[in-house]
C-alpha positions in Angstrom: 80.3 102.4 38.9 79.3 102.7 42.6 81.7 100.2 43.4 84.7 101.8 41.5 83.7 105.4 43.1 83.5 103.6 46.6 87.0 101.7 46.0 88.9 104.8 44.8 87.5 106.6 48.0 88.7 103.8 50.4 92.3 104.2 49.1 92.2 107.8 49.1 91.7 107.6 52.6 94.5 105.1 53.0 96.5 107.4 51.3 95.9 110.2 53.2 96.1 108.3 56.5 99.6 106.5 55.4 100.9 110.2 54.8 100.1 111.2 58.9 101.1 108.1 59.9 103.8 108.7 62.5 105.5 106.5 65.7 106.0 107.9 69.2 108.2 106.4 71.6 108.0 107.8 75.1 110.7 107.1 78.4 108.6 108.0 81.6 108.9 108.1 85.5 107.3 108.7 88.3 105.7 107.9 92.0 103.7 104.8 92.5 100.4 105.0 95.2 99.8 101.3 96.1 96.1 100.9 97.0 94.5 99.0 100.7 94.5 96.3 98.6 98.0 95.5 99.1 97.8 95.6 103.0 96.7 92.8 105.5 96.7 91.5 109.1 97.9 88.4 109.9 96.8 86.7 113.1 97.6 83.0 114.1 94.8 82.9 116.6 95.4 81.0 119.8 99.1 79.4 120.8 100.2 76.9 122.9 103.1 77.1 125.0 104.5 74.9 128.2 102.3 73.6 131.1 100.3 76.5 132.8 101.4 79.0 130.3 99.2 82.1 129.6 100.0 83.3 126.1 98.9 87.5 125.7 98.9 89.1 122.1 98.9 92.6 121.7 98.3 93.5 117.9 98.1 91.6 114.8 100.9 90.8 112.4 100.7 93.5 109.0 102.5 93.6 105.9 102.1 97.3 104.7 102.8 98.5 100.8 104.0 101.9 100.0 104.4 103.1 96.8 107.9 103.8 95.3 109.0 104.7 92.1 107.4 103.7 89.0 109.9 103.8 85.4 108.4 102.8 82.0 109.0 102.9 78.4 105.8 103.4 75.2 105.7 102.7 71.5 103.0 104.5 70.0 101.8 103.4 66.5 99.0 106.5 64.8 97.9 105.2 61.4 95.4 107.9 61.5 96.4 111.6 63.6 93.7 110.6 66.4 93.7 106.9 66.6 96.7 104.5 67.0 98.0 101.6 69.2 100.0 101.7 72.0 102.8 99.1 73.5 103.7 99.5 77.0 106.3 98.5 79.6 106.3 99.7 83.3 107.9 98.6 85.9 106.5 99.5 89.5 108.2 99.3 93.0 106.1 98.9 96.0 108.1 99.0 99.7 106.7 97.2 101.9 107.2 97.2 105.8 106.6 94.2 108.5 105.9 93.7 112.3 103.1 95.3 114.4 102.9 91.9 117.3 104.1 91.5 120.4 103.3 88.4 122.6 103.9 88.6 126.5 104.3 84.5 127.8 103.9 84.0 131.7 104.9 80.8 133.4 104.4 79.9 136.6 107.3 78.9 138.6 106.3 77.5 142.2 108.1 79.0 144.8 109.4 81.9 142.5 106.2 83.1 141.5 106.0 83.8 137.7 108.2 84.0 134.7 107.6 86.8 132.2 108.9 87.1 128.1 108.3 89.6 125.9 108.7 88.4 122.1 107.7 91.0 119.3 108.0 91.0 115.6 109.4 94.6 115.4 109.7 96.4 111.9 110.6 94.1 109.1 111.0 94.7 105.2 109.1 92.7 102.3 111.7 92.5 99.4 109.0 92.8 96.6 110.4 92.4 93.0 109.6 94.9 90.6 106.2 94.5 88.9 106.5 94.8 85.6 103.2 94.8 83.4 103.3 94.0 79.5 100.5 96.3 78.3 98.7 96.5 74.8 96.0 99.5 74.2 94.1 101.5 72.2 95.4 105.5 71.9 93.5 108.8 71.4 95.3 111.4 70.2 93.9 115.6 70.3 95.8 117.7 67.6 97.4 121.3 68.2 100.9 122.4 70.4 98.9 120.9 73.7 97.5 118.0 72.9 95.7 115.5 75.4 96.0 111.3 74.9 94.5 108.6 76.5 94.5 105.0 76.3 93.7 101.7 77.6 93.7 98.0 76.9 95.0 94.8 78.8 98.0 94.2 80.2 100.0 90.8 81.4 101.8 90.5 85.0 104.9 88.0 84.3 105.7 86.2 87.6 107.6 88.2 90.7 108.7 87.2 93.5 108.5 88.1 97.4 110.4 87.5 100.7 109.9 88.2 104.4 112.6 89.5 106.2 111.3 89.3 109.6 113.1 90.4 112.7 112.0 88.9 115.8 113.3 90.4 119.5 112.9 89.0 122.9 113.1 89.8 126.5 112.1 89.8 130.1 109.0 91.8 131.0 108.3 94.2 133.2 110.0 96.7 131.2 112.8 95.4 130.0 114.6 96.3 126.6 113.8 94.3 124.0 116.9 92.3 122.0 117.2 91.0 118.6 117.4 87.1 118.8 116.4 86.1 115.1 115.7 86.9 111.8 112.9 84.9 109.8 113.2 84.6 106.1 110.0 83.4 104.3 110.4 83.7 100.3 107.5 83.6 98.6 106.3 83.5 94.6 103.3 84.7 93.1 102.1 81.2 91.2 98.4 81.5 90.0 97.0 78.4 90.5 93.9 79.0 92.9 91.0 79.7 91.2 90.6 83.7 90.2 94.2 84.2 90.4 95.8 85.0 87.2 98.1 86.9 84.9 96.1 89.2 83.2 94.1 92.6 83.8 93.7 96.0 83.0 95.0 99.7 82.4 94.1 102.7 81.4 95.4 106.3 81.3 95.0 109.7 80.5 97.7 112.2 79.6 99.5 115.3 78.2 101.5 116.3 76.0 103.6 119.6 75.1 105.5 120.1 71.9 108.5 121.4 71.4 110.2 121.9 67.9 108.7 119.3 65.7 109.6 116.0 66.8 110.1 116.5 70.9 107.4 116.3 73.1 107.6 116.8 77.0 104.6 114.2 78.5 102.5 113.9 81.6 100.8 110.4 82.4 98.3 109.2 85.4 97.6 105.6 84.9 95.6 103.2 86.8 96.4 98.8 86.4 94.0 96.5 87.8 95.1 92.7 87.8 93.4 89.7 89.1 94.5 88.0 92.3 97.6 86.9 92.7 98.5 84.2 95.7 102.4 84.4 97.2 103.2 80.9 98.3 106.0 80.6 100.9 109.1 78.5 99.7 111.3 76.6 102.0 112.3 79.6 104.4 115.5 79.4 107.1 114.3 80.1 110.5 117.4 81.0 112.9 117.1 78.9 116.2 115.2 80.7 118.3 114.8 78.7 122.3 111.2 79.9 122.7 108.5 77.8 121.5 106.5 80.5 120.6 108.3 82.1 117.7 108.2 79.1 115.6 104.4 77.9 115.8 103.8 81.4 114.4 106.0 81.5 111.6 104.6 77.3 111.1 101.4 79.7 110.6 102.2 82.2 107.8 99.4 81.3 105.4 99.8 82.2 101.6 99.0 85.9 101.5 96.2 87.3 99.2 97.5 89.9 96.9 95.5 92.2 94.5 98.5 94.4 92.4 96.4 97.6 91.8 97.6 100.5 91.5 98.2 104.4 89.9 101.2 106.2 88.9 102.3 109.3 87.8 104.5 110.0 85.1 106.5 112.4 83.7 109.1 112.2 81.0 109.9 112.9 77.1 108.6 111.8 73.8 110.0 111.3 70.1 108.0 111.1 67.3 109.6 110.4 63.6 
């Protein structure tokens, strides 16, 4: 009999749940803030250049990320008013800027005295592809006009690519303006072989919502993803012929970069729920 009574209640509350079931689907966008993770320095230590040449550096070679804009699209499952599941797409865009070097060479050339050049890596661009995290999470839901969600789960990084377009000028010192003599192009790809580099991570969010009539919602979201390593190998790059020595033992020495893709954006946008 207890079993009867305790079956009868278990469907009940199927029932009941199946009847507030409902589906949200959500278009968002918003600013991305790239963390100091996706900064670093590069230095290739010490150079070698013709007889008696002394080799100055002033500065280290950076690769700076700045957020730009995030877009995404939800599909929100709620079996029960408070509790439901949550399938994510965003799609990040991160700018990031090059350059920050400058080496000064001096030769010696007996009776002349001594030979100056300038060569700097001025402001570049990294073409970054979009990032565009698969995620899968758990959603709270508050009831009333205002209500407040958040949710969280794991997400999956598919593969992007990256390239360096690198402008390099040159001149004689003393003063002298600078001149554009090159452009180095170093693709790269995100391939997570080394060991704690991978595909998957984290996210998790917190939002709002505001109703308006009975289906359309107007929606705020901060969200935060954490993924694991990822390593950006260099492909086969074309380096313009440059005469000076110089430029091309440093870009010989443009290790794989470490990159950690976390970051948090804000959203705004609008939500349907049938």
């Amino acid at each position: 009999m207890k079993a009867r009574v305790g079956a009868l209640s278990l469907v009940a509350c199927l029932a009941a749940s199946g009847a507030c079931a409902d589906w949200e689907v959500a278009v968002l966008g918003g600013p991305t803030f790239p963390f100091y993770e996706q900064s670093f320095a590069f230095d290739p230590g010490p150079l070698g250049g013709p007889a008696g040449a002394v080799i100055g550096q002033e500065g280290v070679y950076r690769l700076d990320g700045r957020g730009g804009l995030s877009l995404g699209a939800a599909l929100a499952f709620h079996p029960h008013p408070a509790l439901g599941l949550e399938l994510r797409l965003d799609t990040a865009d991160v700018d990031v800027r090059t350059g920050g070097v400058r080496y000064r060479v001096r030769v010696a050339v007996p009776p002349f005295g001594s030979l100056i050049t300038d060569v700097a890596f001025t402001e570049g661009e990294g073409d970054l592809e979009r990032l565009r995290p698969v995620s899968l999470n758990f959603r709270l839901r508050s009831p009333g006009t205002l209500r407040v969600t958040a949710s969280g789960g794991v997400s999956y990084l598919p593969a992007f690519r990256f390239a360096i377009r690198q402008p390099i000028e040159a001149g004689l010192g003393g003063g002298a303006p600078l001149v554009e003599v090159a452009e180095i192009l170093v693709p790269a790809e995100a391939l997570p072989e080394q060991q704690g580099d991978g595909r998957w991570g984290l996210n998790g969010g917190i939002g709002l919502q505001h109703r308006f009539g009975a289906r359309l919602q107007l929606q705020a979201d901060g969200r935060y993803f954490r993924f694991q390593r990822q390593t950006l190998y260099q492909g086969t790059g074309a380096l313009t012929p440059v005469q000076d020595e110089l430029v091309r033992q440093i870009a010989a020495r443009l290790d794989p970069a470490r990159f950690n893709p976390t970051f948090f954006q804000a959203t705004v946008g609008i939500a349907l729920s049938f």
